[in-house]
C-alpha positions as CSV (number, residue, x, y, z in Angstrom):
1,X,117.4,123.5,119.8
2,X,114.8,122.6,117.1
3,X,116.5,122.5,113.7
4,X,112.9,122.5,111.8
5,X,114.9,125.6,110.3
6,X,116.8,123.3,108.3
7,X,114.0,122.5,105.9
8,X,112.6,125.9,105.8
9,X,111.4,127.5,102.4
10,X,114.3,129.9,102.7
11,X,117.2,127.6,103.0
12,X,114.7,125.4,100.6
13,X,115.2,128.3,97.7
14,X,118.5,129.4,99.0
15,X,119.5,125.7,97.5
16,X,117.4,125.6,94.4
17,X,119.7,128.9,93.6
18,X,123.3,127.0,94.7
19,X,121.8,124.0,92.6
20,X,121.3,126.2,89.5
21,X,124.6,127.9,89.4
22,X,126.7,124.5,90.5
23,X,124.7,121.9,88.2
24,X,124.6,125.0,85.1
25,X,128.9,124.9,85.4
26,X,129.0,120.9,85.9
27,X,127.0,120.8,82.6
28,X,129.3,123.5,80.3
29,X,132.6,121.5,81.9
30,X,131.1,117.8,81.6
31,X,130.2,118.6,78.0
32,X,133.4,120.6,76.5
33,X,135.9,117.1,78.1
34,X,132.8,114.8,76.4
35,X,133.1,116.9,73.2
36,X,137.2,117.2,73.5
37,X,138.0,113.8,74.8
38,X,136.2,112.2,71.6
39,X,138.9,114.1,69.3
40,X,141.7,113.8,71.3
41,X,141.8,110.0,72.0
42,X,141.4,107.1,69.5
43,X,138.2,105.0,69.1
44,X,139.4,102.1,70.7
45,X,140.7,103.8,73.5
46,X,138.0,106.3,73.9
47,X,135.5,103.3,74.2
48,X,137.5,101.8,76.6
49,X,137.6,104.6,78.7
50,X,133.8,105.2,78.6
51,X,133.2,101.6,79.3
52,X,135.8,102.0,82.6
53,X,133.4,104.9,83.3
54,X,130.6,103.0,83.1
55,X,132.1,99.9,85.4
56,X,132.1,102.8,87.9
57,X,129.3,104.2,87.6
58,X,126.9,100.7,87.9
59,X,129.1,100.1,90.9
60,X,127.3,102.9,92.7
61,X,124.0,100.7,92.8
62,X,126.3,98.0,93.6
63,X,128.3,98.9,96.5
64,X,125.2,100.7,98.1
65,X,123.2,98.2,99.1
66,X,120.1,100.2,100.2
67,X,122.8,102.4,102.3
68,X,122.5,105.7,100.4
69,X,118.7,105.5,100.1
70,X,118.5,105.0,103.9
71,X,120.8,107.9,104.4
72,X,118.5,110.0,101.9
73,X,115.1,109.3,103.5
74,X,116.6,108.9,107.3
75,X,119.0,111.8,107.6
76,X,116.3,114.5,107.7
77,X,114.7,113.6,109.8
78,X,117.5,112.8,112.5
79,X,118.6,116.2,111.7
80,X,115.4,118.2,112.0
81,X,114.0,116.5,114.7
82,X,117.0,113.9,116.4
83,X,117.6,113.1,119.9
84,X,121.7,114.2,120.8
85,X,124.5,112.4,119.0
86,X,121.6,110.3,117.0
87,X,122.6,112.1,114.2
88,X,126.9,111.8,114.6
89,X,126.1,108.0,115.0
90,X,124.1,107.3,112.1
91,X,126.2,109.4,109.7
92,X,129.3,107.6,111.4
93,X,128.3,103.9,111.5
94,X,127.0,104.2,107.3
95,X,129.9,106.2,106.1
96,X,132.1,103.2,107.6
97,X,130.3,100.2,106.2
98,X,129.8,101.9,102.9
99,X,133.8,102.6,102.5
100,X,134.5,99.0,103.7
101,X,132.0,97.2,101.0
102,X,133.4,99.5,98.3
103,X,137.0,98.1,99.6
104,X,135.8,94.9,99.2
105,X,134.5,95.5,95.7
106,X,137.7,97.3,94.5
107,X,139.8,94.4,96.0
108,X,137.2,91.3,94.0
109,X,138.1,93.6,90.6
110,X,141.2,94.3,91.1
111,X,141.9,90.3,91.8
112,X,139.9,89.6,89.0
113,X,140.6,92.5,86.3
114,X,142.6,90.5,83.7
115,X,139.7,88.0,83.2
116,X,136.9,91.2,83.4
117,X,138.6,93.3,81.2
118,X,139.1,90.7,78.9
119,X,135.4,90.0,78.9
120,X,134.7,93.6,78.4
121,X,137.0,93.5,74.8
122,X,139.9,94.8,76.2
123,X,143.2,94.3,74.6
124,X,145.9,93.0,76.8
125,X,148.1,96.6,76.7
126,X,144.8,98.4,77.9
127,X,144.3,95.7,80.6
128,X,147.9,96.5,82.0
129,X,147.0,100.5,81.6
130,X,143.5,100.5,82.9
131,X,144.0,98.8,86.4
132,X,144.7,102.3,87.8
133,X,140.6,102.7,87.1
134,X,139.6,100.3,90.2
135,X,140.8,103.2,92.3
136,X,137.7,105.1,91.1
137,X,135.4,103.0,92.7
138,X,136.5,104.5,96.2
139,X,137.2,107.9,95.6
140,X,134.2,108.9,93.4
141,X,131.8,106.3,94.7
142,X,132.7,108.0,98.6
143,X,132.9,111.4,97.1
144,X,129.7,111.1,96.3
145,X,128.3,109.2,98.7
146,X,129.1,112.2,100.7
147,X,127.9,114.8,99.3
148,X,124.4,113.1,99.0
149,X,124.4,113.3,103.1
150,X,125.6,117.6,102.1
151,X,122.3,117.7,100.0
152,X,120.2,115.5,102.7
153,X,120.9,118.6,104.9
154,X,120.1,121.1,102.2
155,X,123.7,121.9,102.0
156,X,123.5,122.7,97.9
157,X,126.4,125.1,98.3
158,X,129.1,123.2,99.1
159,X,128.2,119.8,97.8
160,X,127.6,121.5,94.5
161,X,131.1,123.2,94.4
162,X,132.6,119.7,95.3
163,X,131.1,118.2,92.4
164,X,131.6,121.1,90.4
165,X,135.5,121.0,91.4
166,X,135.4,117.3,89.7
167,X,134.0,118.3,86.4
168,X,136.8,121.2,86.0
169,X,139.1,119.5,87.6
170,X,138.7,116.2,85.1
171,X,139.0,119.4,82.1
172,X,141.9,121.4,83.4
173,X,143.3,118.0,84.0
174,X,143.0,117.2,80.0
175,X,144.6,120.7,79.4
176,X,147.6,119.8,81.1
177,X,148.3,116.5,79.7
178,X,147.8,117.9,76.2
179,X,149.7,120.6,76.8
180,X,152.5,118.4,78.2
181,X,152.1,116.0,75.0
182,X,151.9,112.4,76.9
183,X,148.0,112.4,77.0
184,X,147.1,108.4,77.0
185,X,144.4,106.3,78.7
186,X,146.1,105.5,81.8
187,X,147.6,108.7,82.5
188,X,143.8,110.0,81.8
189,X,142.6,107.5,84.2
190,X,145.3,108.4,86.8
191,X,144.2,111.9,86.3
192,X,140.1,110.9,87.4
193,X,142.1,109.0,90.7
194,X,144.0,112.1,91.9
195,X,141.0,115.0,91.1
196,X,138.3,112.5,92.7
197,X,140.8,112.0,95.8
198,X,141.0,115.7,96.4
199,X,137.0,115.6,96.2
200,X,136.3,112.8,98.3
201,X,139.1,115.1,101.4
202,X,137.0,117.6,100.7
203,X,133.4,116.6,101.1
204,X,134.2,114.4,104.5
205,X,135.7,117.6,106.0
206,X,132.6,119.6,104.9
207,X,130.3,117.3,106.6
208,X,132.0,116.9,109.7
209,X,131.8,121.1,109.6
210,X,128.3,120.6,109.0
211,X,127.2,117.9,111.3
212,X,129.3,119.9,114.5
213,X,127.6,123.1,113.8
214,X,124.0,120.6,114.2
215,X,122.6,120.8,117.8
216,X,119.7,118.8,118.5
217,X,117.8,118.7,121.5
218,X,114.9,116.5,120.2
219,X,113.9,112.7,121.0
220,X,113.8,110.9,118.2
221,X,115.7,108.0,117.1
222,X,116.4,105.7,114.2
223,X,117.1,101.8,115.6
224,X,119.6,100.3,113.9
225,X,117.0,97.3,112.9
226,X,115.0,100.2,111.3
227,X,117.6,101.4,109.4
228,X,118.9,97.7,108.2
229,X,114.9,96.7,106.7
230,X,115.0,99.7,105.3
231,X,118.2,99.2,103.4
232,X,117.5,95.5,103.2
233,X,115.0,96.3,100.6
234,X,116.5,98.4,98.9
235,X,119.8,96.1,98.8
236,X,117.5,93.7,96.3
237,X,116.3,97.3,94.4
238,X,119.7,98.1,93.9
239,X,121.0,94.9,93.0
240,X,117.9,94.6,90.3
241,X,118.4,97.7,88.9
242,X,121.8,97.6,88.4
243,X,121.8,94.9,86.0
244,X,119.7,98.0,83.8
245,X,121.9,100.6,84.7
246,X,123.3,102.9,82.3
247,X,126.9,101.4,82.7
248,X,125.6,98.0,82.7
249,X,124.3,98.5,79.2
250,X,127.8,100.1,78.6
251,X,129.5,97.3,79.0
252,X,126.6,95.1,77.5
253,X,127.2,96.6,74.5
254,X,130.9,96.4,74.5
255,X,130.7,92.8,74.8
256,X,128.3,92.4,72.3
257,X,129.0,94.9,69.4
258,X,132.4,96.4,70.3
259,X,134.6,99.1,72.3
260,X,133.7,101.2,68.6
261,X,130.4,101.1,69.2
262,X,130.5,101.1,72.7
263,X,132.4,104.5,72.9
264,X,129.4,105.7,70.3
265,X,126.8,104.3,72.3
266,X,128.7,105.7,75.4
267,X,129.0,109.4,73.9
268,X,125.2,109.6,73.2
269,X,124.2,108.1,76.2
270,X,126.6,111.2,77.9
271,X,125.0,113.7,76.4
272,X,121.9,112.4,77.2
273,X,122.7,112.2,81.5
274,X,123.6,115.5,80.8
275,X,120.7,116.4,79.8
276,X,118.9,114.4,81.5
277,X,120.0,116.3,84.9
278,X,118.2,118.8,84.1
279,X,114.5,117.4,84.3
280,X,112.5,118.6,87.5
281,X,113.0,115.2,88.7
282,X,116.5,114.8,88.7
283,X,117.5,118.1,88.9
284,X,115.3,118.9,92.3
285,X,115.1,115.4,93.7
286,X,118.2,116.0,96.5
287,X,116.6,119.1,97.3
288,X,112.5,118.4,96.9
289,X,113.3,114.8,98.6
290,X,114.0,116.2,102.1
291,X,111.4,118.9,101.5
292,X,109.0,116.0,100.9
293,X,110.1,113.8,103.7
294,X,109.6,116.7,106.1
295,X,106.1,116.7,105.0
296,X,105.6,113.1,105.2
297,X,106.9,113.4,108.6
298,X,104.3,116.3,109.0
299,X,101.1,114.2,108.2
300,X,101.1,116.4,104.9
301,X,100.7,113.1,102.7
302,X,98.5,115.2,99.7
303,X,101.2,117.8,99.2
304,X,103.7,114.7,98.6
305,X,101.3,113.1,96.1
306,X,100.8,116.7,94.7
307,X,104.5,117.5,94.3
308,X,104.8,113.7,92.5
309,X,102.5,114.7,90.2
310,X,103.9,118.4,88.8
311,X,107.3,116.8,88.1
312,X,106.1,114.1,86.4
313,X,104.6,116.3,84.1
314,X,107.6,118.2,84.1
315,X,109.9,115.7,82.7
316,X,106.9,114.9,80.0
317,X,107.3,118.8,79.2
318,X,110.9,119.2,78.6
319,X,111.5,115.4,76.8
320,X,108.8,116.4,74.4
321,X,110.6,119.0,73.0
322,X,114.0,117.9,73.0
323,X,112.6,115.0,70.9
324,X,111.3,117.7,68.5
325,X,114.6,119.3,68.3
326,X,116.4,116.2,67.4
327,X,113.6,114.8,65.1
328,X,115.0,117.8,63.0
329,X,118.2,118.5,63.9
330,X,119.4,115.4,65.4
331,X,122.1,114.4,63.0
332,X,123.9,117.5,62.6
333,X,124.4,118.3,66.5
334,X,125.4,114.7,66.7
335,X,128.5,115.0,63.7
336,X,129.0,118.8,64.7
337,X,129.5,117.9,68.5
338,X,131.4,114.9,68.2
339,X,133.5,116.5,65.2
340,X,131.9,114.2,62.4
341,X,133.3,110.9,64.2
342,X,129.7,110.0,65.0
343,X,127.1,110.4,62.2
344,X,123.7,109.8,61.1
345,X,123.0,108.9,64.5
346,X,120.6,111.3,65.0
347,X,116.7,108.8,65.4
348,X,119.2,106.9,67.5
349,X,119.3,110.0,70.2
350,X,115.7,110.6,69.7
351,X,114.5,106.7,70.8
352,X,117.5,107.2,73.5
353,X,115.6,110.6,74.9
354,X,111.8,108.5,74.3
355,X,113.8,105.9,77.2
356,X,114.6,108.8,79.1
357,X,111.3,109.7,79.7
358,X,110.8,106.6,81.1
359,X,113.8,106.1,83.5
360,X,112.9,109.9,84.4
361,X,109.7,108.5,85.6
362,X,111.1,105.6,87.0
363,X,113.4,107.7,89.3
364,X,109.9,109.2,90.5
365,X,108.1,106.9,91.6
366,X,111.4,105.2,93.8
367,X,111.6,108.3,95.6
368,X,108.1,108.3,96.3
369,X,107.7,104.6,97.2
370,X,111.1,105.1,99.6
371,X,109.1,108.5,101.2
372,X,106.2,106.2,101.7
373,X,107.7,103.9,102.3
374,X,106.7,100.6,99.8
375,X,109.9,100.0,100.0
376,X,109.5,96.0,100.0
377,X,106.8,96.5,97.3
378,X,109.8,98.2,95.2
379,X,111.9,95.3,95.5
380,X,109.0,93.0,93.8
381,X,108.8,95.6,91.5
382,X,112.6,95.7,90.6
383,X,112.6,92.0,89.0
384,X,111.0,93.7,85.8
385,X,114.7,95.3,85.6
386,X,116.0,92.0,84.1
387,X,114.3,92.7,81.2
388,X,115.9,95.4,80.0
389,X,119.6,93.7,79.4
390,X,117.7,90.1,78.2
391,X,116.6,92.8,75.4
392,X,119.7,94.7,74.7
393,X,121.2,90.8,74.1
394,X,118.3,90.4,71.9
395,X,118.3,93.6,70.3
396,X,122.1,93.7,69.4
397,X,121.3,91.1,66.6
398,X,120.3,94.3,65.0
399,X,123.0,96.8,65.9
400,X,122.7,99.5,67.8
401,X,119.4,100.4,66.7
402,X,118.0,96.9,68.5
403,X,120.2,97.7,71.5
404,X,118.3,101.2,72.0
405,X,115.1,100.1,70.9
406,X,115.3,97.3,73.7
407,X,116.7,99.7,76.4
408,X,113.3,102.0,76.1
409,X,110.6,99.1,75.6
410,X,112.2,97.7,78.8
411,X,112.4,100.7,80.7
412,X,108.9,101.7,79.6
413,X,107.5,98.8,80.3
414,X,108.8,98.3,84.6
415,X,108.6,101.9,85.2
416,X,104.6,101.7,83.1
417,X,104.0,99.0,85.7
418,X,105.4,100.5,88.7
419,X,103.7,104.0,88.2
420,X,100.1,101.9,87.9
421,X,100.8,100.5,91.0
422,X,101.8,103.2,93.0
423,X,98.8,105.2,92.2
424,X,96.5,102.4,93.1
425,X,98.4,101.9,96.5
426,X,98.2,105.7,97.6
427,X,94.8,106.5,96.6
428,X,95.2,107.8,93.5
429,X,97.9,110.4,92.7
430,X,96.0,113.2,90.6
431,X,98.4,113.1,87.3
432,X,97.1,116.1,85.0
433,X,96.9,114.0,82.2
434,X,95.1,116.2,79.6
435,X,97.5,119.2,80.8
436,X,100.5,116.9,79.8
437,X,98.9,116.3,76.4
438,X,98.2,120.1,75.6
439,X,102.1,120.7,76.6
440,X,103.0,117.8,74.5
441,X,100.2,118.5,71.4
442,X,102.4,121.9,71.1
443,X,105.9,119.9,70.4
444,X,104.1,117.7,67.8
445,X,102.7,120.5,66.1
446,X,106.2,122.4,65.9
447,X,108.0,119.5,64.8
448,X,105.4,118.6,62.5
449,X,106.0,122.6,61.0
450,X,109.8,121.7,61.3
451,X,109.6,119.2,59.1
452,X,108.1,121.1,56.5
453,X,109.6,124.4,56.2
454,X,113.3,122.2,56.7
455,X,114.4,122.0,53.1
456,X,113.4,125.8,52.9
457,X,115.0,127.7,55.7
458,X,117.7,125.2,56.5
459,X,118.3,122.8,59.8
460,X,119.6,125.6,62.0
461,X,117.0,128.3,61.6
462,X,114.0,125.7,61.9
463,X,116.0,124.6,65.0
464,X,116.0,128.1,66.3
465,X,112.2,128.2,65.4
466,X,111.0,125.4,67.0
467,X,112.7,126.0,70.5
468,X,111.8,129.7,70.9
469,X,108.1,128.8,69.6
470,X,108.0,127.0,72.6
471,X,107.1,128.8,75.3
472,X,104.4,131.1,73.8
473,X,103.2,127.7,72.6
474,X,102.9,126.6,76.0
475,X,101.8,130.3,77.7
476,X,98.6,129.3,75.2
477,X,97.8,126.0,76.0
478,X,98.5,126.5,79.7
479,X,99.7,123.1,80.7
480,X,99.7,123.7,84.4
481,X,96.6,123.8,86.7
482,X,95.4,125.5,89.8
483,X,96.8,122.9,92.3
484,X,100.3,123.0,90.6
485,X,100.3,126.8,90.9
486,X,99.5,126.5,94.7
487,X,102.5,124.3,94.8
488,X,104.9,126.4,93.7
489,X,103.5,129.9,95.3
490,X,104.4,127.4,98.5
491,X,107.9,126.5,97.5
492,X,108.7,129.4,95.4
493,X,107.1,132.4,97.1
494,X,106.8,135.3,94.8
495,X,109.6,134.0,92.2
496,X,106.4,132.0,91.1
497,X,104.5,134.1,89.5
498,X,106.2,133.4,86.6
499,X,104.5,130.5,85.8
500,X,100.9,132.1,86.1
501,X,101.5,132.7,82.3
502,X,101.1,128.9,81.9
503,X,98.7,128.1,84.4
504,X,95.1,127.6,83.3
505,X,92.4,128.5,85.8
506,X,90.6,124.9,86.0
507,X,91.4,122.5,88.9
C-alpha cells in the first residue's frame, strides 16, 4: 500500500481546518487563565509560577537533543513512502530515548532544586511548594513530544484536541480551586501535573491508533546512523538556542531584576506566544513542514523556496500591524487585560512584537535549513544565540526596557545573519521584498493617522479604525504577487480565491 495519500492536498486542508478550530479555542482558554491567574494570585507568587513555566518550557530545547527535529523531518517520509515496520521502529526507539533523557533531567533538578530555585529568587516556603513542578518536565515535555509525531502525520484533529484539552483543562482546573477556596501555587502546580498526565495517556494511545492503521509496502529506510547525524546537529542547535529561549530569558530576568518583574516580563511575553502562534510560520509550520518535505522528497526544490518566501512575508504582514495597534493602544490593553497591575507598559510590548518578527523569521529559516538539510551549517550558525542573554545581562542595568531592547537586537541580529546565508546557499530564495514594503507602508501610514486623530476620537475608536482600515489598505496595495497566488491556488484549491483581492498581477 502507497500511503502518498497521507500528504495529499485534501487531508493537507482537511488539517489547516482542524488547526484553525483547535489553535482558535487554545488561544480564548490560554488567554482568559493568563488574564485570571494575574488577579487571582499575588505578584511574588505569580512570578514564580511563570518563571517555573518558563524552566519547563526551555527544557523542551533541552531534553531534545536534535530528537524532535529528526522525528519532524524523518517521519514523513517513513510514513509515505517506508519499508514494513520501518516506521513502528523509528517511532519506538525515539519515543524511548526521549522519555529516558527527560527522566534524567527531572531527576539532576529535582537533586538540585533547593540550590536552583534559590538562584532563581525563590523564597525558601516556595522552594518546599514548587518541587511538585519538576513533574512537568515529563508529562508536558512527552505530551507534546507526541503530538508533534500526530502532526508529522497530518493528524491536526486529534493532536489539536489534546492540546486543546490542556488549555481547558489548566482553566476549569483554576475554577475549581477557586471555587473550593485553597487556590495556592503548589496546589496550582499540582493541578498542571495531573491535567498534563491525562494528556500525555492520551496522545500515546492516539499514535499507537494511528501508526497500526499505517500499512506500508514501500522500501525505504532511515539508518539509525542517519538519524543520529541528523540529530547530532541539531543536539548543538538546541543546546545554543536554548540559552535564548523564551524561558531562559524568564528566568534571566528573575535573577537579575526580580520574580515582580519577572511575572511582568512573563505576562507580556504570554501574550505575545499567543499571538505569536498565529503568524503563517508558526501557525502552518507542523502542517506546511511535511507538505514541504514531501516535495523535497519529490525533487520539487523551487516550490520549497517559493513556500519560504510567502510566509516570510506573512509574518512581516501581520507584526506590522499589531505594532500599529499597540503604538496607539498599547498601554490600555496592557492595564485593561492585566486589571491595572501592569501599566504603562505599552512601547515595552511594541519592541517585544519588533523581536517577534525576528524569532518569527528565525523559526523559518531552521525549518528550511532542516528540510534541506544544512543542518551542520545551523549548528555554526546557532553560536550567535549567546548573544542574546550576554545582552539581556547587559541590558538589565537599565530595567526592563534594556532587557527587551537586548532580546530584539540579538535576535535580529543571528536570525539577520542566518537568513543572508541561506539565501546565498540555495540559489537565491525570491523574497518579494517591495510587496512586503507596500503591506508594511499601509501600517505606517494608519498609525501615523492614529496618532493624530487619538486625542480626538479617543484610544478605542482609533483602535477600531486602524485594524478594519487594514485590509482595504492592503486589497490596494496588493502585497502578494503572481507566484504567491499560484502557491496557494495549489494548496488551497478554490478557498484561494480570496486572496486574488490582494494579489497584484506582476511576477
Amino acid at each position: 500500500m502507497n500511503n502518498s495519500g497521507l500528504y495529499s492536498g485534501n487531508r493537507f486542508r482537511q488539517a489547516i481546518l482542524h488547526y484553525l478550530l483547535g489553535r482558535t479555542a487554545q488561544a480564548i482558554s490560554s488567554f482568559i487563565f493568563i488574564i485570571w491567574l494575574v488577579r487571582l494570585l499575588s505578584p511574588i507568587d505569580y512570578g514564580a509560577y511563570m518563571v517555573l513555566w518558563g524552566m519547563v518550557e526551555m527544557m523542551a530545547p533541552l531534553s531534545s537533543l536534535g530528537m524532535l527535529e529528526a522525528v519532524r523531518r524523518f517521519l514523513p517520509e517513513l510514513a509515505m513512502r517506508g519499508a514494513p515496520s520501518a516506521l513502528e521502529w523509528f517511532v519506538r526507539w525515539m519515543t524511548l530515548i526521549r522519555f529516558a533523557i527527560m527522566i534524567i533531567w527531572a531527576a539532576l533538578i529535582s537533586a538540585f532544586w533547593p540550590d536552583i530555585s534559590s538562584w532563581m529568587g525563590f523564597s525558601v516556603p516556595q522552594q518546599d511548594a514548587t518541587l511538585v513542578a519538576i513533574g512537568l518536565i515529563i508529562t508536558v515535555i512527552g505530551f507534546r513530544y507526541a503530538t508533534e509525531m500526530l502532526e508529522s502525520l497530518l493528524e491536526q484533529r486529534w493532536s489539536q484536541l489534546i492540546h486543546s484539552l490542556m488549555s481547558i483543562g489548566r482553566l476549569a482546573g483554576v475554577a475549581i480551586l477557586v471555587l473550593n477556596g485553597n487556590l495556592s501555587l503548589e496546589k496550582l502546580l499540582w493541578m498542571d501535573l495531573i491535567v498534563s498526565l491525562v494528556c500525555l495517556i492520551l496522545a500515546e494511545f492516539l499514535l499507537m491508533r494511528k501508526l497500526r492503521n499505517i500499512q506500508s509496502t514501500g522500501d525505504f529506510y532511515v539508518s539509525a546512523r542517519e538519524v543520529f547525524n541528523f540529530a547530532w546537529h541539531m543536539a548543538g542547535v538546541n543546546l545554543l538556542r536554548a540559552v535564548a529561549h523564551p524561558g531562559a530569558l524568564r528566568i534571566l530576568v528573575a535573577r537579575t531584576l526580580g520574580l515582580e518583574v519577572a511575572g511582568m516580563f512573563a505576562f507580556l511575553q504570554q501574550l505575545l506566544l499567543i499571538a505569536g502562534r498565529y503568524l503563517p510560520a508558526k501557525l502552518l509550520a507542523n502542517i506546511i513542514r511535511p507538505m514541504l518535505i514531501s516535495r523535497y522528497v519529490a525533487g520539487e526544490i523551487d516550490v520549497v523556496k517559493q513556500g519560504m518566501a510567502l510566509l516570510w512575508k506573512s509574518n512581516f504582514l501581520i507584526i506590522a500591524i499589531c505594532m500599529a495597534a499597540l503604538s496607539i493602544a498599547g498601554d490600555d490593553l496592557i492595564a485593561l487585560a492585566s486589571s491595572g497591575r501592569f501599566m504603562d507598559v505599552g512601547m515595552v510590548m511594541v519592541i517585544m512584537l519588533l523581536g517577534l518578527g525576528a524569532t518569527s523569521q528565525g523559526q523559518l529559516v531552521v525549518m528550511i535549513m532542516q528540510i534541506f538539510p544544512y543542518t551542520r551549517q545551523l549548528r555554526y550558525l546557532s553560536i550567535l544565540s549567546v548573544i542574546t542573554p550576554l545582552a539581556v545581562i547587559i541590558g538589565s542595568s537599565w530595567g526592563l526596557v534594556g532587557v527587551v531592547c537586548g532580546i530584539v537586537l540579538g535576535a535580529w541580529f543571528m536570525n539577520s545573519l542566518s537568513l543572508l546565508w541561506l539565501n546565498y546557499q540555495t540559489g537565491r530564495i525570491q523574497l518579494d521584498w517591495f510587496g512586503t514594503m507596500r503591506g508594511l507602508s499601509v501600517a505606517v501610514f494608519l498609525a501615523a493617522i492614529g496618532w493624530v486623530i487619538e486625542d480626538k476620537f479617543g484610544v478605542w475608536w482609533t483602535l477600531a479604525f486602524v485594524l478594519v482600515a487594514y485590509i482595504p489598505g492592503l486589497m490596494i496595495v496588493k502585497p502578494l504577487n503572481q507566484i504567491d497566488m499560484a502557491l496557494l491556488n495549489r494548496g488551497l484549491r478554490r478557498h484561494a480565491g480570496l486572496f486574488l483581492h490582494f494579489t497584484s498581477k506582476s511576477i
